[in-house]
N, C-alpha and C positions, 0 to 999 in steps of 0.2 A: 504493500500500500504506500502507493508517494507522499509526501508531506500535505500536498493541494487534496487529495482525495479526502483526510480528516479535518471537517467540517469544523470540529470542535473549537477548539483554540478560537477562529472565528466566531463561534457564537456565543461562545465564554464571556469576549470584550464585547461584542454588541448586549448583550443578554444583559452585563453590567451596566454599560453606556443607558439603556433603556429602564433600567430602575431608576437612574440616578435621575433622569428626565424624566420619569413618573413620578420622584419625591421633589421635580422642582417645582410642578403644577400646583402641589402645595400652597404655594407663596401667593400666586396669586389669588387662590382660595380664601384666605389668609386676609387678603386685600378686601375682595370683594364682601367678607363679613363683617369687615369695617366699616363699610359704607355702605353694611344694610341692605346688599343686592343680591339676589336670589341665585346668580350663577356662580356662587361659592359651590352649591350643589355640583355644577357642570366641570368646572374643577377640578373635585373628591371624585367625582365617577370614573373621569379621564383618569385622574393619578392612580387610583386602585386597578383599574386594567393595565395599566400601563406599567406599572410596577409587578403585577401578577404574570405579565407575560416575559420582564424582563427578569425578574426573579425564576419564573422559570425555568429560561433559556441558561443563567447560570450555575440553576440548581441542577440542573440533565448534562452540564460539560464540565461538573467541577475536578472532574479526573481529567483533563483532556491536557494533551503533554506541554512542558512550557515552554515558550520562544514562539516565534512567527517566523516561517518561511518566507521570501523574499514575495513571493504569490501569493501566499495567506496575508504578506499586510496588505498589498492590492487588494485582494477579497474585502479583507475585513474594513478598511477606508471607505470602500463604495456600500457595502451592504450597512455596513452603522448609520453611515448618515442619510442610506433611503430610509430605514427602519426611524430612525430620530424624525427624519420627518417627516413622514407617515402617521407618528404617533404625536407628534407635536401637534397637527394640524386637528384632530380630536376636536379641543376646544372652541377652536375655529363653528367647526362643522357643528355641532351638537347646540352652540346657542343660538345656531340663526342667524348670526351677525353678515354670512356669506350664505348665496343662496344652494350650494353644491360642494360635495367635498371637492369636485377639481380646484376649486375659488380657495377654498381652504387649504388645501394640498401646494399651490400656488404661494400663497402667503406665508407659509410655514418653512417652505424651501426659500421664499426671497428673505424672509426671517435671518435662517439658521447661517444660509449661505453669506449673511449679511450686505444683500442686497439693496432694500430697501421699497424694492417694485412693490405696489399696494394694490388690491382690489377692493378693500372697506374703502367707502363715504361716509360721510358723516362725520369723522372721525369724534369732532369735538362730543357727538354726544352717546359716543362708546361707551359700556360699564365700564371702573376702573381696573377691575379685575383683566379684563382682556385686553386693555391697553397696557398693563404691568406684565401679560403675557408676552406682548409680542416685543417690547424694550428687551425682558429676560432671555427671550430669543434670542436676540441679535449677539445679548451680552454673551450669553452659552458659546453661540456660534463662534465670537472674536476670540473666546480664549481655546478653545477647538482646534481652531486655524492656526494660533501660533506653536500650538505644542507640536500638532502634524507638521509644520513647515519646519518646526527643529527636531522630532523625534521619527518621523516616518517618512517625508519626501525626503532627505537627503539621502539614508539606507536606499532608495530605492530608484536611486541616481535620477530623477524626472526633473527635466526641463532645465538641466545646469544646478540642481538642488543640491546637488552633492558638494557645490563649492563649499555650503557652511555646516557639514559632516562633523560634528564632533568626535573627536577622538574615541569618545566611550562605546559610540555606534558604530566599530568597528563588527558588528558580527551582529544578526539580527537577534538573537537568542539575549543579548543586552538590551535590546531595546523597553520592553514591556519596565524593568526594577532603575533602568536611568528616565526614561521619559515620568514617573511616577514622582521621583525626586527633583526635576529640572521645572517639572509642573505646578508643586508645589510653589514654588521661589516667584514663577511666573505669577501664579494665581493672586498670591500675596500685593505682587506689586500692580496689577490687573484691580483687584478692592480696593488698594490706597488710591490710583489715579481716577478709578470711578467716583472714589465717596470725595475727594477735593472736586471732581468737577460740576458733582451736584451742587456741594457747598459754594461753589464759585458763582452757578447758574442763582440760588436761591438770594445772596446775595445783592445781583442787580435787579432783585424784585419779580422772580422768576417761582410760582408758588412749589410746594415740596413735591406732591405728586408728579408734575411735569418736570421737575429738575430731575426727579430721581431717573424716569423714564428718557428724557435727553441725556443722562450722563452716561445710561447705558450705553446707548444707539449713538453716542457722539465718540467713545473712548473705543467701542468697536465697529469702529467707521461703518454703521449699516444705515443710519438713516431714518429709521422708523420715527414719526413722527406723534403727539398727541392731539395736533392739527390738521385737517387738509389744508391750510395753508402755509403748512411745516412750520419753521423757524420763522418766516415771513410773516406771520400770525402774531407776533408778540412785540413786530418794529419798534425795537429794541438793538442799539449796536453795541451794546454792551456785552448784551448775550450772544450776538453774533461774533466777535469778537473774543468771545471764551470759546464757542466752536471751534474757530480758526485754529485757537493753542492748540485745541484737545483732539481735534481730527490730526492733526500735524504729528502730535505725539505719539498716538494711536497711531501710525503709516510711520512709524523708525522702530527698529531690532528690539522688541523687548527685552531679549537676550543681555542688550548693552546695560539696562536700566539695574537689572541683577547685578551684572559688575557695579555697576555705580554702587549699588551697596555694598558692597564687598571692598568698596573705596577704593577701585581702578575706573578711572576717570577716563584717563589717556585711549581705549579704543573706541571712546565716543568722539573724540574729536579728530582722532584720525580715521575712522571708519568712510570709505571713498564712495561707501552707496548713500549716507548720508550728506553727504557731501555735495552730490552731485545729483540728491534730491531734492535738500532745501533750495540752491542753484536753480534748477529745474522749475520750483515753485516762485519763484523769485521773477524770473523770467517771463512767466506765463501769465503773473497777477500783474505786470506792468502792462504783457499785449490786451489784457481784460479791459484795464484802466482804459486804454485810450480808445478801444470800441466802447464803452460805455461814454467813456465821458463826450465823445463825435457824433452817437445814437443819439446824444441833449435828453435821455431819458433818465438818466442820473449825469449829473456832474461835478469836478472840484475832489474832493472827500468824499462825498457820499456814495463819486462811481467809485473811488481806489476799497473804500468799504465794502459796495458790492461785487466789485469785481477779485478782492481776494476771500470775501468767502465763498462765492460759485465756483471758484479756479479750483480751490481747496478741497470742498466737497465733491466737485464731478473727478479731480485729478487721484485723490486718496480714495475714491470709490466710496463716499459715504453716501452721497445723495442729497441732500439735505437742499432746499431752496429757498430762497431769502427773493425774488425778483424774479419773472419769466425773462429770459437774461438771450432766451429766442428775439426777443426784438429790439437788441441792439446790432440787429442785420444778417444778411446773407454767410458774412465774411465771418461774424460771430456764430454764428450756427454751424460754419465749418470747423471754428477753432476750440469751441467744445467737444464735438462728434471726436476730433483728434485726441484731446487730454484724456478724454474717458479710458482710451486703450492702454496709458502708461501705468496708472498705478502706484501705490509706493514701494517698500523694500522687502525685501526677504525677511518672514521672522516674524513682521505686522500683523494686525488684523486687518491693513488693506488689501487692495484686491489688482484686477486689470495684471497685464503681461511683467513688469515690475522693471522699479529704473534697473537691477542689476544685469538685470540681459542684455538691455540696452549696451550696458557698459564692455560688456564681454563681447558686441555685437560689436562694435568702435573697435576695442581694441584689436579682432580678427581681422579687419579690414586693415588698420593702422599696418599690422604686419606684414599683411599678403599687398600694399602698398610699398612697403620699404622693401620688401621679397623682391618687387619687380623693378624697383632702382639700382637696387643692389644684391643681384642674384650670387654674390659669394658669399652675401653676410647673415651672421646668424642670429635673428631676431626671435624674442618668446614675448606671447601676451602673460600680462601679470594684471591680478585682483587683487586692491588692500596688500600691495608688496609681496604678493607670493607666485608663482606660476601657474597659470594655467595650462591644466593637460587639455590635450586635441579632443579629449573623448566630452569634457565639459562642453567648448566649444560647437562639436557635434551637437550635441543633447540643446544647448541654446536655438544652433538654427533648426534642430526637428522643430523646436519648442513652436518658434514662429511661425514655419510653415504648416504644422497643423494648428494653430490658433487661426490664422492666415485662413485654411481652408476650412475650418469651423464657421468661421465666419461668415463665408462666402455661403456653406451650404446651409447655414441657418436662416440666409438671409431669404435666400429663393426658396425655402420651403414656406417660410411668412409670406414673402409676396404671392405664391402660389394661394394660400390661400386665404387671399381677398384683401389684406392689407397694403397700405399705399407705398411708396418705395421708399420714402422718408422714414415712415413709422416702421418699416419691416430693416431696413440698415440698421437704425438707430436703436430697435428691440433686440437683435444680434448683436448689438455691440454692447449694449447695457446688460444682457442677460450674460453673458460671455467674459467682462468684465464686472459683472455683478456691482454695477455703478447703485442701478434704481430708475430714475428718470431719464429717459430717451429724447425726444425731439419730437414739434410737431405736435398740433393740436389734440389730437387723443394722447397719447403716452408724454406728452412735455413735461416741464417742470412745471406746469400747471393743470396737465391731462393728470390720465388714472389710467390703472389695467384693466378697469373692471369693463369697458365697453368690449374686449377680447373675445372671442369665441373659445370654447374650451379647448378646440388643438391648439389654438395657437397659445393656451397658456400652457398646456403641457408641451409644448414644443420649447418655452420662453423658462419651462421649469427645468426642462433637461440640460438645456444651455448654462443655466445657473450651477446645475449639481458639476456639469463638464468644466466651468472657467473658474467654479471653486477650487475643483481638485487637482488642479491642472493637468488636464486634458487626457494627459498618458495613463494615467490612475484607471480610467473609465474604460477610455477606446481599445485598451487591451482586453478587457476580459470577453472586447469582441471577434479578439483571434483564436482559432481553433484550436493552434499550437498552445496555448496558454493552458487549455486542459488539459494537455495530453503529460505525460508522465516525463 
């Protein structure tokens, strides 16, 4: 029997992952019988199945041998987080608030995935309980994302991920008792930057329940808002202005924030993805500034204010919108659809293809440039001062080209059916980059998903689970070769 053929180990971790998300429904239970609102019940129901079937799955694999095969963490990556949200979306579906589980099933993966894409309206006069669900979401999801991007994509070399490999993960059989310890450290500093960024929101006059629910969705760049008119609901720069911090902070290595306590300073400021991140952001809020402020639809201050927190938001993939930022023109409609795809770093809770590819992208070129001026001399790309191997390099441009062709076939399968070419680009590229808000009067930063047909949101939900996982995670388990021994 090959390693891939025992299921177990697999359903051990998902089986766990799946209780622990059945006792987090708790909370907002919790919530909602605070305020008196009857879907505490909806809640307790969700969390009892949901815990019943992930206690289960643990209790039926607790012999199942330990370590993860190189193809059991693929397994296990993709089946945890359909099974998570599958089970997340429960609440969704059970109160009514959405009229289908697709609709729920939908929100639950732009949730976790921390997208931000929405099919509830109304927002403002949502139970609290299910607004504290879907903040917890996003929250679940950010810290999800960082431990996979430091514990499981590197092991399993995807998309150049192998550059930030820790030593420890030298053999996957380590991975499961160092990711456990590394998460912890994470988690800790994950609570402190959330509970400052509430305290910071409450402060500019930001009430408690909405601070708590934006510091989630702001620290793990998803977006979820407690408005339909998101951040823009409270015209407040105050509060948009603590976003900016806290989306920014959330999109750099949480990994560095750890040393920072450990009182190693020094690889945060030499860190060259950071580097050539803030750079990046720096850059982009200026081009913002001067199409806002030439659109005469904000000017002076108030466009350099709106144009670094849109830059912010659509560039870190949180989503978040402050101004339909569509009608500062043509030329602006182009230059967001562009920032959406970059992303911030490796290790984040953001999202989109990420500046370090970028980086490793440049310096391939930089080389096989010098290669052709000077074909005796021996040039090597280097990351943060170390070398890069050819096989990273490789792994980057698959990386691109299948995102490249994700895109492309996400896009024509939207347009095929019925969606306009704006809104079908711009849904592939926010679902793919897991931004949130697309372009274009249905899905804009002032549209919704909810006018969507139900393929095109399971088509819009796959695309999310694929640019979460990055890409390779997925499209393999659709090779044959991958089952066979």
């Amino acid at each position: 029997m090959n390693a891939l053929s025992d299921l177990r180990p697999v359903l051990l971790v998902t089986g766990l992952l799946v209780a622990t998300l059945g006792a987090a429904m708790l909370l907002p239970a919790l919530v909602d019988l605070a305020a008196a609102n009857d879907d505490w019940m909806i809640f307790t129901s969700a969390s009892m199945m949901t815990m019943l079937v992930g206690l289960g799955l643990f209790a039926a694999n607790r012999g199942a041998p330990k370590g993860l095969s190189t193809r059991q963490a693929m397994l296990m990556t993709v089946v945890s987080w359909v099974a998570l949200v599958g089970f997340g979306a429960l609440p969704f579906h059970w109160s009514g608030i959405v009229p289908s589980y697709t609709d729920a099933f939908f929100e639950s993966m732009s949730g976790l995935t921390t997208t931000g894409a929405t099919v509830i309206t109304g927002l403002d006069n949502v139970p609290p309980g299910l607004l504290f669900w879907r903040g917890l979401l996003q929250w679940l999801g950010g810290l999800g994302i960082i431990v996979m991007a430091i514990a499981v994509l590197p092991m399993l070399q995807i998309g150049g991920m192998q550059l930030f490999k820790a030593e420890a993960f030298d053999t996957a059989e380590k991975i499961l008792p160092r990711a456990a310890q590394i998460s912890t450290s994470i988690t800790l500093v994950f609570i402190g930057m959330t509970g400052i960024c509430a305290v910071a929101y409450m402060a500019v006059g930001m009430a408690a329940d909405d601070a708590v629910v934006h510091a989630m969705t702001t620290v793990a760049t998803g977006g979820f808002s407690t408005k339909d008119a998101s951040i823009g609901y409270f015209n407040n720069p105050a509060v948009e202005w603590i976003a900016v911090v806290f989306m920014i902070l959330g999109s750099i290595p949480f990994i560095l924030y750890v040393q920072m306590l450990q009182g190693r300073f020094r690889p945060v400021f030499r860190d060259e993805q950071v580097k050539a991140f803030l750079s990046f952001l720096g850059a982009a809020i200026l081009a913002g500034w001067v199409m806002a402020h030439f659109s005469e639809n904000h000017v002076g201050l108030e466009a350099l204010r709106h144009s670094a927190f849109n830059v912010v938001s659509i560039a870190t993939g949180t989503g978040y919108a402050s101004t339909d930022y569509g009608l500062w023109g043509p030329h602006a409609v182009a230059f967001f659809f562009i920032i959406m795809f970059v992303g911030g770093c490796a290790g984040s809770t953001s999202c989109g293809i990420k500046i370090f590819r970028f980086q490793v992208l440049l310096e391939a070129v930089r080389q096989h440039i010098s290669q052709v001026m000077y074909p005796n001399g021996v040039f090597r790309t280097h990351f943060n001062g170390k070398p890069i191997q050819d096989r990273v390099v490789a792994s980057v441009m698959s990386f691109f080209f299948l995102f490249m062709a994700a895109f492309v076939v996400l896009s024509i399968l939207l347009r095929l059916t019925g969606l306009d070419t704006l809104s079908a680009l711009s849904g592939a590229g926010t679902a793919l980059s897991n931004v949130g808000p697309g372009l274009g009067e249905i899905i804009g930063p002032s549209g919704n998903f909810q006018p969507l047909s139900d393929v095109q949101k399971w088509l819009l939900s796959a695309g999310m689970l694929l640019g979460r996982l990055e890409l390779f995670t997925v499209l393999v388990l659709f090779l044959p070769r991958f089952w066979r021994s």
